[in-house]
C-alpha positions in Angstrom: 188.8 -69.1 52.4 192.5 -69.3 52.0 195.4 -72.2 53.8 198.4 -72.3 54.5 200.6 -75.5 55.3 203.8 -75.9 57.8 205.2 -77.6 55.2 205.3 -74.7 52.7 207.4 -72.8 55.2 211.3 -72.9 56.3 212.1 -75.1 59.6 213.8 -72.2 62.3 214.6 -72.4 65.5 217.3 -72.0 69.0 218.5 -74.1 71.2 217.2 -77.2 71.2 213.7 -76.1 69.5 213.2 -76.1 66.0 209.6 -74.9 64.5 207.5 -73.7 61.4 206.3 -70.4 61.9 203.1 -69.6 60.7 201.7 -66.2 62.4 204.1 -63.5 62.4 202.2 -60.0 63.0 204.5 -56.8 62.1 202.9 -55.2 65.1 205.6 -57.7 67.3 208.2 -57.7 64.9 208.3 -55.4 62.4 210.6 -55.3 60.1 212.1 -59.2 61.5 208.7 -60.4 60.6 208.9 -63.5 58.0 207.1 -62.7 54.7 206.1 -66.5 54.5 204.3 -66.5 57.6 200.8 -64.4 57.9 200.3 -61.2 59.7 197.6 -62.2 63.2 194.6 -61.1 63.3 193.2 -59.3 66.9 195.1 -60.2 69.8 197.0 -63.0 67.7 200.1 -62.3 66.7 202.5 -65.3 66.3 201.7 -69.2 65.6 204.4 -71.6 65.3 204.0 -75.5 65.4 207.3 -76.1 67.0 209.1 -79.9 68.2 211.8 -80.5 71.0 215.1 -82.4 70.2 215.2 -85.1 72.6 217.0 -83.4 75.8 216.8 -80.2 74.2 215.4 -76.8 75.4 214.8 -73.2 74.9 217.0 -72.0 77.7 216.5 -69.6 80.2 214.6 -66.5 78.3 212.2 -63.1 79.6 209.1 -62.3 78.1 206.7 -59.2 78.9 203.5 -57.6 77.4 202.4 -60.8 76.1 200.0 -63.9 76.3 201.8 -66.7 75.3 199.6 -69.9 74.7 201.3 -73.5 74.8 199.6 -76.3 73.7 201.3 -79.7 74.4 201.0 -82.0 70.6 203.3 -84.8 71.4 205.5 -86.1 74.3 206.2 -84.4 78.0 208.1 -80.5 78.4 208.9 -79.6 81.8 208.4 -76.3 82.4 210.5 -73.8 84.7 209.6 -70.3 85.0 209.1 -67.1 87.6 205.2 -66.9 86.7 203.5 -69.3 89.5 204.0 -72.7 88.6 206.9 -75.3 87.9 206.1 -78.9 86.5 205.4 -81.4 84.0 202.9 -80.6 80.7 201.7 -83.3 78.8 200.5 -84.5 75.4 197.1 -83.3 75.9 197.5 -80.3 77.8 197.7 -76.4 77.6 200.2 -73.9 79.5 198.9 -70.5 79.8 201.0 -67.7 80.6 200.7 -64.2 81.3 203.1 -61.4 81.7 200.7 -59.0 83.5 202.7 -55.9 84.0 206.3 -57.0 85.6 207.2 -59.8 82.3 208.2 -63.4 83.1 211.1 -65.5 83.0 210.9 -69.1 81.1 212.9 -72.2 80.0 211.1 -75.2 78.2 213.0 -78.6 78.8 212.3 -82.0 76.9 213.4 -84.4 79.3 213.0 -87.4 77.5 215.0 -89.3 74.5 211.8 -88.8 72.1 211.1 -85.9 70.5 208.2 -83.5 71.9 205.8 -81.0 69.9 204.2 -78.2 70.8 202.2 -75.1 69.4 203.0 -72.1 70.7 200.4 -68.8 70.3 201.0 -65.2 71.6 198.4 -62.5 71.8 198.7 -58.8 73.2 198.4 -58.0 76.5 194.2 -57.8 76.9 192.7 -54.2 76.6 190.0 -54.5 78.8 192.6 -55.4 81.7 194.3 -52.5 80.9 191.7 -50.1 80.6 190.1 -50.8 83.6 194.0 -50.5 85.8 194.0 -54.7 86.6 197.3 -55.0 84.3 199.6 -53.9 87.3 200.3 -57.3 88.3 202.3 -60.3 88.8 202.4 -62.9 86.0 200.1 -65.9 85.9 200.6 -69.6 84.9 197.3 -72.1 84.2 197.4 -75.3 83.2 194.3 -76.5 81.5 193.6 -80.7 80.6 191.7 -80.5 76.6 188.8 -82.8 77.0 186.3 -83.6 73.8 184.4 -81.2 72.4 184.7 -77.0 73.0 187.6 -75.7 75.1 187.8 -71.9 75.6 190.8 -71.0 76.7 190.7 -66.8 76.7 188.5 -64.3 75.3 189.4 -60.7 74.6 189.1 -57.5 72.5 186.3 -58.8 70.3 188.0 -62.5 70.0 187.7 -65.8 71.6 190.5 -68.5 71.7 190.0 -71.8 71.8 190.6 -75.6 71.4 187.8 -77.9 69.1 188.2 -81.6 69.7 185.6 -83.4 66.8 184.6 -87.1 66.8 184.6 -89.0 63.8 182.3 -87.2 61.5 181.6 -84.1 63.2 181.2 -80.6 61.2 182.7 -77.8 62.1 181.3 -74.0 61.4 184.0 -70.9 61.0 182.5 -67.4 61.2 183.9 -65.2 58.9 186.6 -63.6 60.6 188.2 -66.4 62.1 191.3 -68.5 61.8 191.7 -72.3 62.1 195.2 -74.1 62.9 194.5 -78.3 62.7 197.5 -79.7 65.0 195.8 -83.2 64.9 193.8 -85.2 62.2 192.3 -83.9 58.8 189.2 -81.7 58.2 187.8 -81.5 54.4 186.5 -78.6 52.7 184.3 -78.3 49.7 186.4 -75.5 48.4 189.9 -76.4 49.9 189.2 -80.2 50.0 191.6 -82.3 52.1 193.2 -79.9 55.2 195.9 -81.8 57.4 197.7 -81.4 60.1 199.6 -78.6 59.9 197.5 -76.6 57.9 195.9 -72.4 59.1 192.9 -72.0 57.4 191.6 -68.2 57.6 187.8 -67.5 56.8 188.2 -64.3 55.4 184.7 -61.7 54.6 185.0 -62.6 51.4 185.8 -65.7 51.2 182.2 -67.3 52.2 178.8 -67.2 50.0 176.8 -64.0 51.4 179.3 -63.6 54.5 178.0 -67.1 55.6 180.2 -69.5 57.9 182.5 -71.8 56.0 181.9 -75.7 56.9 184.2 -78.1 57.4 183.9 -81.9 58.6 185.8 -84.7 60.1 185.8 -88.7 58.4 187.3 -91.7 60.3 189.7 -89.9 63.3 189.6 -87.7 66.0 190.3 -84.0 65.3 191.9 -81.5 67.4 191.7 -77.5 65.9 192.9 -74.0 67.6 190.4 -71.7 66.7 190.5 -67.9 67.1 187.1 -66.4 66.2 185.1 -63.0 66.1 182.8 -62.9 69.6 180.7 -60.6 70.7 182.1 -60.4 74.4 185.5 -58.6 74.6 185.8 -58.8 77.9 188.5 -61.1 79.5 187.0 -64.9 80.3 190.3 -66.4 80.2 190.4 -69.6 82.1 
C-alpha cells in the first residue's frame, strides 16, 4: 500500500480555479500528463482536489467522451451547462455528468465571497454502453445528496465508484485493486499510519499480506473517502 498527498504536488490551475492534481492517466493526456500525479486505474483517469477563488470560475468550456464526477467539499458552485440541468451544488453534494455521444458544454461559477472546493474525477466513456449501441445519446446531468454510510455513484468495466461516509470509529476494508482519495477527516493505517485529508491511498496486489484487504479506521470525526474498487459487475449501475 502506497500514498500520495495534495500537498506533495504543485498548485495549477485557469480561470478562477486553482487545484492539485493527483490522477493524470497517459491514456487522456499523453505526453501533457504530469509525472507527479499517478496514472488511473480502469475507467479513472484524472483526480484533482481543486478550490474556487471567491467569484471565480472555469469559464465556458466543451467536454466529450468522458464521465466527469464533481463532488462539492466546501461552499456553493453554480453550475451552467448544455447537459440537462442548471442550478446550485452544495457542500455535500455530487454533480454527475455524462457526455454520451454528442460532448457537453460547461462553466462552473463560485458565486460567493468565500472560497469553494471541489473534487473533480473523470472516467472513460463506459464500454458496456458502447458495446451494446446506447452511447448514441444526449448528455446527462444527476445530482446526488451523500448521506452516511455507502454511496455508489457508477459502476462500470469491472469497477465501482463511490462515496464512504464513516462515523467516529468505523473501519474501513480496501480490496486489492482499489484506490482511496480522503477529501474529509483522517483514516490511520498500521502500515501508513496517520492519512489526512488530501491524501490517494492505492491498495496495490502486492501491497497486502496474502492479497488480503488492507484496513483502515476512523478516531474522533466524521470521514468522507472516494473509493474506486475492483467489482464483479461491469455493467453500468450508475445512479
Amino acid at each position: 500500500m502506497k500514498h500520495l498527498h495534495y500537498d506533495d504536488l504543485d498548485i495549477v490551475g485557469f480561470g478562477g480555479l486553482r487545484e492539485n492534481i493527483l490522477v493524470m492517466d497517459s491514456r487522456v493526456f499523453g505526453h501533457r500528463r504530469s509525472d507527479d500525479a499517478w496514472q488511473g486505474r480502469g475507467p479513472l483517469t484524472y483526480l484533482a482536489h481543486a478550490f474556487f477563488r471567491p467569484g471565480g470560475s472555469t469559464g465556458r468550456h466543451s467536454h466529450s467522451d468522458v464521465t466527469i464526477v464533481s463532488v462539492i467539499t466546501r461552499g456553493r458552485i453554480r453550475h451552467e451547462g448544455d447537459a440537462g440541468w442548471e442550478g446550485d451544488l452544495h457542500a455535500g453534494q455530487v454533480m454527475i455528468q455524462r457526455s454520451g455521444s454528442r460532448g457537453f458544454s460547461h462553466n462552473e461559477i463560485n458565486p460567493d465571497p468565500e472560497a469553494a472546493g471541489m473534487v473533480q474525477l473523470w472516467c472513460l466513456p463506459d464500454q458496456y454502453l458502447i458495446s451494446h449501441d446506447q452511447a448514441d445519446r444526449k448528455a446527462t446531468t444527476t445530482v446526488v445528496d451523500v448521506q452516511p454510510g455507502n454511496n455508489p455513484l457508477l459502476q462500470q468495466d469491472g469497477y465501482q465508484l463511490s462515496i464512504d461516509v464513516l462515523a467516529p470509529f468505523s473501519t474501513l476494508s480496501l480490496a486489492p485493486g482499489s484506490l482511496a482519495y480522503i477529501y474529509e477527516g483522517a483514516l490511520w493505517s498500521d502500515a501508513l499510519g496517520k492519512l489526512s485529508r488530501g491524501s490517494l491511498i492505492d491498495v496495490d496486489h502486492t501491497g497486502t499480506a496474502n492479497n488480503t484487504d488492507a484496513t483502515l479506521t476512523s478516531r474522533e470525526e466524521i470521514v468522507r473517502v472516494i473509493i474506486l474498487q475492483p467489482c464483479a459487475n461491469s455493467s453500468d449501475l450508475s445512479v
